[in-house]
C-alpha positions in Angstrom: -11.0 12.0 -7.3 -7.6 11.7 -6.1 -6.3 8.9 -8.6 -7.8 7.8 -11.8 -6.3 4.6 -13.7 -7.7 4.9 -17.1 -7.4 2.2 -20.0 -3.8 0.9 -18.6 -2.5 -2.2 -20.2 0.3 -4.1 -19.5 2.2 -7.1 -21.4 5.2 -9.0 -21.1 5.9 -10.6 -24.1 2.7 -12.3 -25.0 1.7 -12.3 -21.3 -1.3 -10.0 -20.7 -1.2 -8.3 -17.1 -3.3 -5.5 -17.6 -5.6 -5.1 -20.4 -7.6 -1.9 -20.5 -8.2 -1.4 -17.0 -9.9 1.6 -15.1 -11.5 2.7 -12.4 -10.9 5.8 -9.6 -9.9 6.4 -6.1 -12.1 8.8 -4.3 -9.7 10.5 -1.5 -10.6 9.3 1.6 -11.7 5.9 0.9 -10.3 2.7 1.3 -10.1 0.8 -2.2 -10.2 -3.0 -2.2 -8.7 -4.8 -5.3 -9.5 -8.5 -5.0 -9.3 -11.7 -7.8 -8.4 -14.5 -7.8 -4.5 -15.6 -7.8 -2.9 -14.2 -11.3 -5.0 -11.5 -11.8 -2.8 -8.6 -12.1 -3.8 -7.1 -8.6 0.1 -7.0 -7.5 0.5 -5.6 -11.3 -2.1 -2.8 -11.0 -0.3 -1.6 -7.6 3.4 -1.7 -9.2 1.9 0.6 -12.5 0.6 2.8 -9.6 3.8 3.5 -8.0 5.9 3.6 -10.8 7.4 0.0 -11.2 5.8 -0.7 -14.0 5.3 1.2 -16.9 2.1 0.6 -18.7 2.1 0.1 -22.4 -0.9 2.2 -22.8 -3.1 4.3 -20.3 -2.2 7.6 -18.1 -2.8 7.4 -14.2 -4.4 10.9 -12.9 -3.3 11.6 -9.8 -4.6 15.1 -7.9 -6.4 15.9 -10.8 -3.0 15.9 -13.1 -2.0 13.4 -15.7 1.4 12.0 -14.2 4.5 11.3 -16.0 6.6 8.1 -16.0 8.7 8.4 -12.9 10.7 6.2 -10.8 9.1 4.3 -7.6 11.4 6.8 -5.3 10.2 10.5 -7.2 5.9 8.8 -7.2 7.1 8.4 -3.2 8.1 11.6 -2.9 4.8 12.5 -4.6 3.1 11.1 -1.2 2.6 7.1 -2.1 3.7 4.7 -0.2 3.2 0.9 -0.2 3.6 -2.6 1.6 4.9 -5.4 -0.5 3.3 -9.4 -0.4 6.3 -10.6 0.6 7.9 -8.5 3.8 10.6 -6.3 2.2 12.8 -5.1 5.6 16.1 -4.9 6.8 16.4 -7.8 9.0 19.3 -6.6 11.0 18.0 -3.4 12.0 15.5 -2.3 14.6 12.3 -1.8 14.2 12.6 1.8 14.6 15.5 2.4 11.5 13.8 0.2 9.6 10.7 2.6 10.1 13.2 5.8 9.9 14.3 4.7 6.5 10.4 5.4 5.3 11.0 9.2 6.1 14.6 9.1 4.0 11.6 11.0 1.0 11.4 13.5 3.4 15.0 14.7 4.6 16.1 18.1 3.1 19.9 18.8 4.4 22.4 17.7 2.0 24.9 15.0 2.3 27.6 16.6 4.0 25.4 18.2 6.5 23.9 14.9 7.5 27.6 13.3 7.7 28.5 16.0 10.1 25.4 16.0 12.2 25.4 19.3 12.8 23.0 22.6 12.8 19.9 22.0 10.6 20.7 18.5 9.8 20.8 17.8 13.6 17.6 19.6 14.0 16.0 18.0 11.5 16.9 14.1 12.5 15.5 15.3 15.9 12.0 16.0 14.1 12.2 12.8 12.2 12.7 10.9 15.1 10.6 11.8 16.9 7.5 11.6 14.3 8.9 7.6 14.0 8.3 7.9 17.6 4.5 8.8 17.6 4.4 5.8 14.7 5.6 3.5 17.2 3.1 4.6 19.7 0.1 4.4 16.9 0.8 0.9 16.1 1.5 -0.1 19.9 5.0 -1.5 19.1 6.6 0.6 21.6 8.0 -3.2 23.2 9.6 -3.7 20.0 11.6 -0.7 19.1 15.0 -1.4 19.7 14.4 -5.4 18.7 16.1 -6.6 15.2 12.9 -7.1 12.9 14.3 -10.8 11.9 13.6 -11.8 15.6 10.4 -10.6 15.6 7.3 -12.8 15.0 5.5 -12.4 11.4 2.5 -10.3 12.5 4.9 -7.8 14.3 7.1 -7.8 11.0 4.1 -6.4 9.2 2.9 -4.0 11.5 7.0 -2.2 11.2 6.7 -2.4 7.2 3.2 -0.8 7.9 4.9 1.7 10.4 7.5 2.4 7.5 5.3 3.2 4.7 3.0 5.5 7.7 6.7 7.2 7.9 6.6 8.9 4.4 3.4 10.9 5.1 1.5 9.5 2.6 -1.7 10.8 0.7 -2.4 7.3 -0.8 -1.1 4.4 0.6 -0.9 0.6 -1.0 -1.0 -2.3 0.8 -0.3 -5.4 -0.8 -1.8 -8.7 1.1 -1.0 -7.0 4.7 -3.1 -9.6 6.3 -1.4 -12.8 4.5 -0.5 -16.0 6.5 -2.2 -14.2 9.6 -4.0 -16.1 12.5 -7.1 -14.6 13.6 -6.2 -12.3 15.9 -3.3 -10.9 14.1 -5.8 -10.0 11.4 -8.3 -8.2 13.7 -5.1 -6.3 14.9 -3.9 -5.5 11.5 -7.8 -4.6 10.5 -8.0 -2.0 13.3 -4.8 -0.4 12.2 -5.8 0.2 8.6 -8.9 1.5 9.6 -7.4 3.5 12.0 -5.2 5.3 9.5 -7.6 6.0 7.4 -9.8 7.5 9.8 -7.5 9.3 12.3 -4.7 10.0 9.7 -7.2 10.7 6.7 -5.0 8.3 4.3 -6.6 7.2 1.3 -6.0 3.0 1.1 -5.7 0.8 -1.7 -5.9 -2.5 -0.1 -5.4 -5.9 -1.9 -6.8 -8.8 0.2 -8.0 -12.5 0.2 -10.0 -12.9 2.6 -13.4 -11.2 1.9 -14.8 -11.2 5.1 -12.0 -8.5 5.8 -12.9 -6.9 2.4 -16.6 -6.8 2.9 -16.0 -5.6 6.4 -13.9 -2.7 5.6 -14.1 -1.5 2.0 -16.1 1.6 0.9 -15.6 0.3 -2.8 -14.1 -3.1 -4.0 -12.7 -3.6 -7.7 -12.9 -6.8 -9.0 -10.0 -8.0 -11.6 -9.2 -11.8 -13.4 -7.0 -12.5 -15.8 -6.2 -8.9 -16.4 -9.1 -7.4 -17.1 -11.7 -5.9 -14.6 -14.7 -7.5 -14.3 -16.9 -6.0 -11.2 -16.7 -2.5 -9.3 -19.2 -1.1 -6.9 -19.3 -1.3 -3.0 -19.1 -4.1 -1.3 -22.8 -5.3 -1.1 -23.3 -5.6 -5.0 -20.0 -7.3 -5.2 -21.3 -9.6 -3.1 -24.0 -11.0 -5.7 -22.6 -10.4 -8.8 -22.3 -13.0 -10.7 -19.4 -12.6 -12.5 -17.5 -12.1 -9.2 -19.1 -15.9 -8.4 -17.8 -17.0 -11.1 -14.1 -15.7 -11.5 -13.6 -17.3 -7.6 -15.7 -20.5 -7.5 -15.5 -21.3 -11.0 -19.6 -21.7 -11.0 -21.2 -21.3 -14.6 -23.8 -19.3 -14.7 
């Protein structure tokens, strides 16, 4: 397994987020983590890439237990994630705000950079030019030099996608990347994630709504409400189990 989340339990005050959750990520697979509104899906995501720290469970990841770190070192540590709400730099192009996902993987000092000279020159080169290939893989080449606030919402998320692709990750988060999508934005955004988890061999943990996507491209769905999880298996048992019935139609059994 690449990631195991065993017993983790979080709490604000006397607010429950987590309570003695676990379940694994096989590598390779895409993950779905669905509930309904409140369920501590977003929670679950920040515990995995450091935000949060649990008040009791470990996370295993690559067969190690791993220590508190902050979100930056557990980037570094090859996970990356996409936030609910867009999280970029609204003034800058779509291609820094995608350079600034490779900012985990620069290696020449300060002062090298600020002189832009030898290695560090060398190595900017190579950085760009991976964004570059980015660009290509999500078809945004039209949009490369435009400022990200002027672009339409379904572009915006495919550059924060493009910026998490640009740290190399082994596991990669994504949190509601097909919210407040029409139709065809979805599909789009649907072929992309299956894309990089086929042609660039990322594991996915994908948080979604909309269950049609879920069923379509999960290999295993966890189910969570009100902290706890109640369902896990692939997506045809979710389908009629009927706790999962329950927790989003409210139907007693």
């Amino acid at each position: 397994m690449l990631m195991e989340v065993r017993g983790v339990s979080l709490r604000f005050g006397g607010v429950v987020a987590l309570d003695d959750v676990s379940f694994d990520i096989a590598k390779g697979e895409i993950r779905a983590i669905i509930g309904p509104n409140g369920a501590g899906k977003s929670s679950m995501l920040n515990v995995i890439n450091g935000f949060y720290r649990p008040q009791q469970g470990d996370i295993w990841y690559r067969g190690q237990k791993r220590e508190s770190g902050k979100p930056h070192k557990i980037a570094g540590e090859g996970i990356a994630r996409t936030f609910q709400n867009i999280a970029l730099f609204e003034g800058m192009s779509a291609l820094d705000n995608i350079m600034c996902g490779r900012l985990t993987l620069v290696r020449s000092g300060f002062w090298k950079q600020l002189l832009w000279w030898g290695p560090a020159e060398r190595e900017e080169f190579e950085h760009r030019e991976r964004v570059e290939h980015i660009i290509d893989f999500l078809e945004i080449q039209a949009i490369r030099k435009t400022p990200v606030g002027q672009l339409p919402y379904g572009l915006q998320k495919r550059v924060e996608l493009g910026r998490a692709l640009a740290s190399e990750p082994t596991l990669l988060l994504l949190d509601e990347p097909m919210a407040g999508m029409n139709n065809e934005e979805k599909e789009d955004m649907c072929r992309f994630v299956l894309d990089v988890n086929e042609e660039l061999g990322t594991t996915i943990v994908l948080i979604e709504h909309d269950m049609g996507v879920v069923m379509d491209i999960a290999d295993r769905v966890v189910v969570m409400d009100h902290g706890q999880l109640i369902a896990d298996g692939i997506p045809a048992e979710i389908m009629h189990n009927q706790d999962v019935i329950d927790a989003y139609l409210g139907v007693a059994h």
